[in-house]
C-alpha positions in Angstrom: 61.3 16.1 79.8 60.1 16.5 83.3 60.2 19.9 85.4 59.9 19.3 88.6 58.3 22.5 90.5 60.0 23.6 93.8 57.6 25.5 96.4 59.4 28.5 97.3 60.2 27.5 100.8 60.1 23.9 101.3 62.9 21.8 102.2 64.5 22.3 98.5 65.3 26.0 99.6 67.8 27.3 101.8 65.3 29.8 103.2 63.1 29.1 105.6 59.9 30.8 105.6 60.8 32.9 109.1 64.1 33.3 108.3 62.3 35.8 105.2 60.1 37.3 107.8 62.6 38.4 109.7 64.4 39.7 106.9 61.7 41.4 105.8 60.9 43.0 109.4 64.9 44.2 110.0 64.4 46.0 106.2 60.7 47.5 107.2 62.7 48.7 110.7 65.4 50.7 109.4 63.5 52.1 106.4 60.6 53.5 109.1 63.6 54.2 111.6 65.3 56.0 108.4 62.0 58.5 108.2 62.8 59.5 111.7 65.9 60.1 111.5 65.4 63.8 108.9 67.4 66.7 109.4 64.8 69.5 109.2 64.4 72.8 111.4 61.4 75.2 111.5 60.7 78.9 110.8 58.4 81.1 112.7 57.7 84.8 113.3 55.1 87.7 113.1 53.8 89.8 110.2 53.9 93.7 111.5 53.3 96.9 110.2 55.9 100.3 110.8 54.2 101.0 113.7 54.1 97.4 115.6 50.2 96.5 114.8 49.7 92.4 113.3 48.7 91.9 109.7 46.4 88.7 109.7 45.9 87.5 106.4 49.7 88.6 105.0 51.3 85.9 102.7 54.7 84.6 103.3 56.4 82.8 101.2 59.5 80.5 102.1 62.4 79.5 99.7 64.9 77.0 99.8 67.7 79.2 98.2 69.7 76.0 96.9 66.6 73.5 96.0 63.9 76.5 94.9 61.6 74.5 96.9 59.0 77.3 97.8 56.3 76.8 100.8 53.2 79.0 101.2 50.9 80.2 104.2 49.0 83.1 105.4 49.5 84.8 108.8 46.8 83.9 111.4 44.4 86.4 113.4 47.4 87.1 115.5 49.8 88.0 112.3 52.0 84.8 113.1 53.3 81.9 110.6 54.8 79.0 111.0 56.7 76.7 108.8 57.6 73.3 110.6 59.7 70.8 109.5 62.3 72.5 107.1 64.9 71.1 105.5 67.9 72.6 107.1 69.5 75.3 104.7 69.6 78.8 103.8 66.1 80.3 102.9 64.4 83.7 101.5 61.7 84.9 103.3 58.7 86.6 101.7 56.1 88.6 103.1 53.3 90.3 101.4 50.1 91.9 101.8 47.6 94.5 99.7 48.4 98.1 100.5 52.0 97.2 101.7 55.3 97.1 100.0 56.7 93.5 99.7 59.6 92.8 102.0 62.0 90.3 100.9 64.6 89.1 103.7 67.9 87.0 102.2 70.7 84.3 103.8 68.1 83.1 106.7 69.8 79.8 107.7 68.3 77.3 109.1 70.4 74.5 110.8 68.6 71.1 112.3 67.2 71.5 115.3 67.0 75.2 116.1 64.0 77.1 115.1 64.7 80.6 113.5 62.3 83.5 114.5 62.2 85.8 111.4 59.6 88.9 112.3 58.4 91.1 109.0 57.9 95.0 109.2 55.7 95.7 106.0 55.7 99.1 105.1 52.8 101.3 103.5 53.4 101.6 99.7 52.8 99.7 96.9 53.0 96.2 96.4 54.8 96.4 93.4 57.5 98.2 95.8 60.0 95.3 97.0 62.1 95.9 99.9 65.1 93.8 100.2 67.0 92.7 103.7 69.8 90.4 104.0 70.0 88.9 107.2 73.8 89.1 107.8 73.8 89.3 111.3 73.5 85.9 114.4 70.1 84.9 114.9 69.7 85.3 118.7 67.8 81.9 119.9 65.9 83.2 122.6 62.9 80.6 122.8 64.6 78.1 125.0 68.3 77.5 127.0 69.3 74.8 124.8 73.2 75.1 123.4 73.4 73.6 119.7 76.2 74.1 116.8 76.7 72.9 113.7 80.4 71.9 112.6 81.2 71.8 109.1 83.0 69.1 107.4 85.4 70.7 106.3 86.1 72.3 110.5 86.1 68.7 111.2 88.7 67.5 108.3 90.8 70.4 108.9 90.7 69.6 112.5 93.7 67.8 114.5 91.6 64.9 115.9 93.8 63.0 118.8 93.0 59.4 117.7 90.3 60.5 115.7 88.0 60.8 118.4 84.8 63.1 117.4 84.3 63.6 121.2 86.6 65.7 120.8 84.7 68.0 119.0 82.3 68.9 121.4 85.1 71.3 123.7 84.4 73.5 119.9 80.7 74.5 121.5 80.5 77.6 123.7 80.0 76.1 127.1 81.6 72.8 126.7 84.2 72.1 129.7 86.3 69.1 128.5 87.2 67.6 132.3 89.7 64.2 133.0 88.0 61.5 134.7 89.1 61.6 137.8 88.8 65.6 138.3 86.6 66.8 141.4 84.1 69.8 140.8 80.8 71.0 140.3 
């Protein structure tokens, strides 16, 4: 018996040898383009003492309170830290530092695209001495004018949608005038 071997793109196949390129370059496009495309936040703040004066050299620790994912740094000369690209969520702050008590802040929530400033007072004790905050209150974005929410799924499925149109979920974001098309004004 006689096998007769069949090149992978020859006339035989109904593939042409750029019809798999370009295959292969839409795939490549939307997996890069997918990378993009993350939904992550930062932290950022300053490491002080009670009365106001940086700690360079502090360590603060960052905890994704659902995942457990933990991140690590020190504070600069200045007593700052930075933690960029976050997955959005709620995280535990830590900061600690010899000859300080450890301060612990809870429920910091981090939602995409707005940084969260959280500033650590360490006080003078030991730093077997843990001092628990929960953040409860609104973080006050004061680093730029941009206007950002998140909506829940569940706001949006409990919602009354008119024709299930999600534009109509922007009049739910403080500062959102929802106008008819042929109104006059500023």
């Amino acid at each position: 018996m006689r096998m007769a071997i069949v090149p992978p793109f020859s006339i035989y196949s109904n593939q042409t040898w750029g019809d798999s390129v370009n295959r292969a370059l839409v795939v490549l496009f939307f997996a890069v383009a997918g990378c993009f495309a993350q939904s992550t936040s930062s932290i950022s703040g300053a490491v002080t003492d009670s009365s106001g004066a940086v700690i360079p050299g502090a360590a603060v620790t960052v905890m994704n309170e659902e995942t457990g994912v933990v991140n690590r740094q020190t504070t600069t000369d200045s007593g700052l830290f930075s933690f960029p690209a976050l997955p959005v969520g709620a995280y535990i702050v830590t900061a600690e530092m010899k000859g300080f008590k450890t301060e612990r802040r809870t429920r910091n929530v981090l939602v995409v695209n707005t940084p969260l400033t959280v500033d650590v007072s360490l006080e003078v004790g030991s730093a077997t001495d843990i001092v628990n905050v929960e953040a409860n209150a609104e973080a006050l974005q004061v680093e730029d004018a941009t206007v950002g929410n998140v909506i829940s799924q569940k706001a949006i499925a409990d919602l009354p949608l008119n024709g299930r149109n999600p534009m109509n979920l922007l009049v739910l974001e403080p500062g959102v005038v929802q106008r008819s098309a042929n109104s006059q004004g500023s």
